[in-house]
N, C-alpha and C positions, 0 to 999 in steps of 0.2 A: 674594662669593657672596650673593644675594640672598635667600636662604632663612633664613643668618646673621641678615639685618636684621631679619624678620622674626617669628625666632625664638620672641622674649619675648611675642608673644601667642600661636602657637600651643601646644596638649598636645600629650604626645609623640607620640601615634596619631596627629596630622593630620600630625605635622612625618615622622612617617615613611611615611605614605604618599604625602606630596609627595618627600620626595626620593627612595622608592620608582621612582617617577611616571619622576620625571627621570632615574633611570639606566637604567632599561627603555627608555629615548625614546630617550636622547641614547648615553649609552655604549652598551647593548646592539644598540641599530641596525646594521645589516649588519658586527655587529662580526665575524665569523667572516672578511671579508676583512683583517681585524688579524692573521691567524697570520703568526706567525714572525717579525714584525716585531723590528726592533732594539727593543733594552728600554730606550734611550731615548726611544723615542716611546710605546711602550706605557705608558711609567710615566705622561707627563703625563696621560694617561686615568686613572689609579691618584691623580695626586695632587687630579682633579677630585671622584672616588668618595671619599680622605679627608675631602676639604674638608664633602661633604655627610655625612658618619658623623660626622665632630666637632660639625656644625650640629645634628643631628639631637640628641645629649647633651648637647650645651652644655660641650663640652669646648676647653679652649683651643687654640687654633692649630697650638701644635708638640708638644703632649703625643704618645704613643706610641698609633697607630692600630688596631693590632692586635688588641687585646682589643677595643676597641669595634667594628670588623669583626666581630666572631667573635660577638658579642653582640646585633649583628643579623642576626646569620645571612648576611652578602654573602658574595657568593665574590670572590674578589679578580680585578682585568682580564682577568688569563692565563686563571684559570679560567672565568671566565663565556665565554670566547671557544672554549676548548675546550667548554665546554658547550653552544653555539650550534653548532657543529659536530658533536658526537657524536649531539645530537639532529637533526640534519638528515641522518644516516646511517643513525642506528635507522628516521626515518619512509622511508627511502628504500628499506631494504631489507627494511621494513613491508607497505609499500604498492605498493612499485617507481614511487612518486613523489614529487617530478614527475619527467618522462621525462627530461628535461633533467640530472637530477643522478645517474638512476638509471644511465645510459648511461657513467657516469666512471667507475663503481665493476665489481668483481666480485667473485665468492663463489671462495673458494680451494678444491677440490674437497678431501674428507678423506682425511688418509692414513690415519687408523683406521675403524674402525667407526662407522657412523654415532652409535650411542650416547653413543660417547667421544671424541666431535671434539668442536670447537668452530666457532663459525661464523667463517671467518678470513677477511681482504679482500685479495687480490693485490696486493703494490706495483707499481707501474707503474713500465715501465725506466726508467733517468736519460737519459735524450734528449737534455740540455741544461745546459749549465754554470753558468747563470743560475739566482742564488737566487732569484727570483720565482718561477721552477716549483715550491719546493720550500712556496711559499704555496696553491695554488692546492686545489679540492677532490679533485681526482682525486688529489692527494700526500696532506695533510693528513689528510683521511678513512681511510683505508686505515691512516696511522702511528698515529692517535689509535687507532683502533677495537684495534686489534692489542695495543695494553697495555694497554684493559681486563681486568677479573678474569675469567675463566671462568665464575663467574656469571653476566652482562651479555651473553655470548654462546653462549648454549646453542641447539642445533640444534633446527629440526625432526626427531620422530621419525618423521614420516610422509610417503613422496611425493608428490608431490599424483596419481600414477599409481594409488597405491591407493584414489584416492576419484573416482569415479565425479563428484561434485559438482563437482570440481575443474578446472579446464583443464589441460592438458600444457603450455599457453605458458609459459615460464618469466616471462613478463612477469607473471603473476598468484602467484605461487607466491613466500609466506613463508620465507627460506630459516629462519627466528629461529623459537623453540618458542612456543607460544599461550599458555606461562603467563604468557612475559615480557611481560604487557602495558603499554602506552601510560603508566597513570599508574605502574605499578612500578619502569618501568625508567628515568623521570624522578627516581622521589624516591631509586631507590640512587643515579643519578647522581650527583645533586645532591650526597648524604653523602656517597659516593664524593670526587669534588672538593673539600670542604668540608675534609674530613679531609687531600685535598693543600694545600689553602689555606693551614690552620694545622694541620701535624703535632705530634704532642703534643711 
């Protein structure tokens, strides 16, 4: 790990915004195509992300990762990969884009009251025997979205019918409530996952 060699002249703020740097680049990159993989391969991603958390402290080799994860606030492979994901379902069914990802999903209509639903994603049937489907976004999306907390997914209380401003197109129309916004429902996530990372 070349960040290692480096180490003894950078401070901790430069060593950790370089190896910041590099796991935003290198792990986090279309990591969302990682669901469900065997935890064999997932882990060699996990033990690239320790290598650079023990760099980062100057902690030795095989010392125990976990506190130092948690002490730089990383979420650990699995969850940054559901995190890449749950964020590219909020913005989808935000914005209803891009069109391309918006078209895999849909909104489960409510069985209660609109007050007291929650916003829920239709699983799509099993078609196919093959674990690869069970990676893909139109599965993965829908499973993820469905265990968050009820917080995370609280409804529009209003149709877009009763706003004259509004289009009838459902391609325009927020099914998600206007508190939960953009940076909100990024930083519950994050603790949300954080708190799966390392449970107390």
């Amino acid at each position: 790990m070349q960040l290692r060699c480096i180490r003894p002249y950078l401070n901790f703020k430069t060593a950790s915004t370089i190896a910041t740097s590099i796991v935003h680049s290198m792990l986090d990159y279309c990591n969302s195509l990682y669901y469900n993989l065997p935890k064999s391969q997932t882990n060699r991603l996990q033990v690239i992300q320790n290598s650079l958390a023990r760099a980062v402290v100057k902690a030795p080799k095989f010392c125990h990762v976990t506190p130092i994860l948690k002490a730089l606030h990383w979420l650990k492979i699995n969850e940054r990969i559901e995190y890449k994901l749950l964020s590219l379902t909020y913005k989808t069914l935000a914005t209803a884009q891009p069109s391309y990802l918006h078209s895999l999903i849909s909104v489960q209509p409510p069985r209660a009251t609109r007050s007291s639903s929650v916003v829920t994603l239709s699983l799509p049937p099993a078609s196919s025997s093959l674990k690869i489907t069970n990676r893909s976004f139109r599965y993965a999306s829908p499973h993820l979205w469905n265990q968050l907390p009820v917080s995370f997914r609280q409804p529009c209380t209003k149709h877009p019918a009763d706003d004259v401003t509004l289009s009838n197109s459902p391609s325009t129309y927020s099914p998600l409530s206007p508190s939960i916004t953009h940076s909100l429902f990024h930083s519950r996530l994050k603790t949300h996952l954080f708190h799966k990372s390392f449970p107390p």
